[in-house]
N, C-alpha and C positions, 0 to 999 in steps of 0.2 A: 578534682583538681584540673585546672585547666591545662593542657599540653598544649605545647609553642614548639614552632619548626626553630632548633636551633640554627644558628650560622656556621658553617663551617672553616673555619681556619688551619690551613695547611703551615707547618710550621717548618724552615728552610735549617735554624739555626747555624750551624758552620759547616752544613752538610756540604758548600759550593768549594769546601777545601779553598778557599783563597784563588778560583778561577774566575774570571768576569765571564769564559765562555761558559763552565758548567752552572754557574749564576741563572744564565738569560734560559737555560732549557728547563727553569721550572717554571716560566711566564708560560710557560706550552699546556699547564694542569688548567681544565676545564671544570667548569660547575661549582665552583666554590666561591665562599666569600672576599676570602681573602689569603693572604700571604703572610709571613713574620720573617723578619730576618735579624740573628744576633750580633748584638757588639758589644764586645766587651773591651777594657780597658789594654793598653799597649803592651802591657806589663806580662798580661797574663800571655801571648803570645809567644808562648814557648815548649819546647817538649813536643808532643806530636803536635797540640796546635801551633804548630810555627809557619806552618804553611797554608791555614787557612784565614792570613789578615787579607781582609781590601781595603783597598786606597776608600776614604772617604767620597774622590768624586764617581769612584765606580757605582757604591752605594748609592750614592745619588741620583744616579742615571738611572738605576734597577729601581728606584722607587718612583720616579718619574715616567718608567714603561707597564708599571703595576698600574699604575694609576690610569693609563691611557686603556689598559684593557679591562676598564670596570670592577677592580676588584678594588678591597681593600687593601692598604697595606698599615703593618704595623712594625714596629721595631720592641726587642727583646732587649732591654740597657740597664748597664749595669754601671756605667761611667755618667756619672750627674753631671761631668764637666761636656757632656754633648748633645745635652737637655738642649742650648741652645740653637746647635746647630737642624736639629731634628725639628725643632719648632721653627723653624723656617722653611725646610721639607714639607710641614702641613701634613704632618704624619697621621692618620686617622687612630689610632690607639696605641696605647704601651702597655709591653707585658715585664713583671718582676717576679725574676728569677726566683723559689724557693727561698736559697741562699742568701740573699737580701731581702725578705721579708720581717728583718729586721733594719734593714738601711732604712730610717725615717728621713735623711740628707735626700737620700734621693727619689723616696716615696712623695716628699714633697714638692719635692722641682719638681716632679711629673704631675704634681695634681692642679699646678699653677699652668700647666700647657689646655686647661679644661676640656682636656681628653680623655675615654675614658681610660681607665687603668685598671686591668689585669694581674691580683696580687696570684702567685701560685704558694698554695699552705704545705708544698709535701709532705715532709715528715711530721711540720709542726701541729703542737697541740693546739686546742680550743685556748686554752691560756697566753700561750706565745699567742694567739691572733687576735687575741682581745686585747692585750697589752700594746699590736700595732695600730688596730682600728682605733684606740680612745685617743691615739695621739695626730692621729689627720683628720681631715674633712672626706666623710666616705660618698659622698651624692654621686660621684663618678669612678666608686670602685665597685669592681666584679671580683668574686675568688674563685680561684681554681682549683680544681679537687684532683690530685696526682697521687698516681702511687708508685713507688718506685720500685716496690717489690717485682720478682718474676716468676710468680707464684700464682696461678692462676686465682686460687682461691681467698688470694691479699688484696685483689683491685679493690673491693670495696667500696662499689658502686653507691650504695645505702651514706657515705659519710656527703653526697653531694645534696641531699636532702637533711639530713643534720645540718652542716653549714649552715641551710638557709634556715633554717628553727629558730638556728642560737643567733644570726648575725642578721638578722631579715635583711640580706640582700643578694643579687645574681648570682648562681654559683653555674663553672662550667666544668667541663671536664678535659681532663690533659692527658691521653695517653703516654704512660712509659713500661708498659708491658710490652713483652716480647709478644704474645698471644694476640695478633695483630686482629682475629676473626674479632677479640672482644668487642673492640670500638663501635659497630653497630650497637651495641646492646647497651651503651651508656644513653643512650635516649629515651632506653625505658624510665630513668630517672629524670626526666626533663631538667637538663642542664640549658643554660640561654647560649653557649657557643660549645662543639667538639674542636678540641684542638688533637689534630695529630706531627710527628714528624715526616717527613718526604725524604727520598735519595733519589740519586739518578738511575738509572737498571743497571748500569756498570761497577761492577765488583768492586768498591774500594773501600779503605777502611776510612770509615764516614765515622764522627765523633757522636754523633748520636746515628746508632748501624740496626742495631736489633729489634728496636722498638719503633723506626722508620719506617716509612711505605713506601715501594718502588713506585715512581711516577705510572708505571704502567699497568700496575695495581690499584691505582684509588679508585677507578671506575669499578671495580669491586666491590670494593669499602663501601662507594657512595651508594651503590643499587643494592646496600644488605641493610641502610638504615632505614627504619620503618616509620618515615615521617609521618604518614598517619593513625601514628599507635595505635594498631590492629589487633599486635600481639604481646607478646609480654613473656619474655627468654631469660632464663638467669643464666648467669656464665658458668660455662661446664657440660649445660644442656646441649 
């Protein structure tokens, strides 16, 4: 099998708590590919996320300084009514939430921006994804292989090589384990991008907290993946 240096996606989601200052201190992560950042619908903006909305032109501006620093940026969306706006952004990829991995409304707004798109299968079975895949056009989808367990022995590395069996196309891997050492070791599985979560080194309760990497950690992360599959680690080891 031939092994490919996956891309690396740093994912921000609503880690910036609704600050445009703590926003601009993840432009400062090095050696990656790219960036992600969430938006979800107004509505949901409540309860403890009440305090991490931003203004649309903030967004704007944060995707216009990703872009200035060679990286990619993509957006995580959950709201089909900003398919529009994001396609004028020149967003380079979209990612879909678990959760809608049943929204074909807005699987398919995103597959008319002909970017790629990042479906994430979480919990769902082979069934729920074959019932989303026969109803779009897949040439520009990739899936994502999550686990949401925090169990170390539930990651379940082995289902990002199923995927691609059953659905012949790109599969990546999306950390949501606490057990941050694993993320190296999803490479043993040649996924075509890692995605992980980021926070700032400051104590706060970040909506995605546990399963996040302190920015002053990825340089960690990054020097544990063994992009030229030398070795072969199962988690636990």
């Amino acid at each position: 099998m031939k092994k490919n240096k996956p891309n690396i996606i740093c994912e921000i989601g609503l880690n910036h708590l609704g600050k445009k200052e703590y926003l601009l201190k993840y432009l400062k992560i090095k050696d990656i590919d790219a960036l992600t950042i969430q938006v979800i619908p107004s509505q949901l903006y409540k309860g403890s996320l009440k305090k991490c909305k931003l203004d649309l032109n903030e967004i704007s501006n944060f995707i216009n300084l990703v872009k200035k620093s060679n990286k990619k940026i993509g957006i995580a969306l959950t709201d089909h009514t900003l398919v529009d706006f994001f396609i004028k952004k020149k967003i380079d990829f979209y990612k879909v939430l678990s959760k809608d991995l049943k929204n074909i409304l807005l699987i398919k707004k995103l597959i008319k921006t002909n970017k790629k798109i990042f479906l994430s299968t979480g919990t769902s079975n082979f069934k729920e994804i074959k019932d989303t895949l026969k109803k779009i056009n897949t040439k520009k989808i990739e899936l994502i292989h999550t686990s949401f367990s925090k169990k170390l022995n539930k990651i379940n590395f082995k289902r990002i090589q199923e995927l691609k069996n059953i659905f012949k196309l790109p599969v990546s891997y999306g950390n949501h384990s606490p057990h941050l050492n694993t993320i190296p070791l999803s490479i043993n599985y040649n996924p075509s991008s890692i995605f992980f979560y980021v926070k700032l080194n400051n104590k706060f309760d970040y909506p995605d907290n546990l399963h996040a990497v302190k920015i002053k950690d990825i340089r960690k992360i990054l020097d544990s993946i063994d992009f030229n599959h030398s070795k072969f680690i199962k988690p636990g080891n």
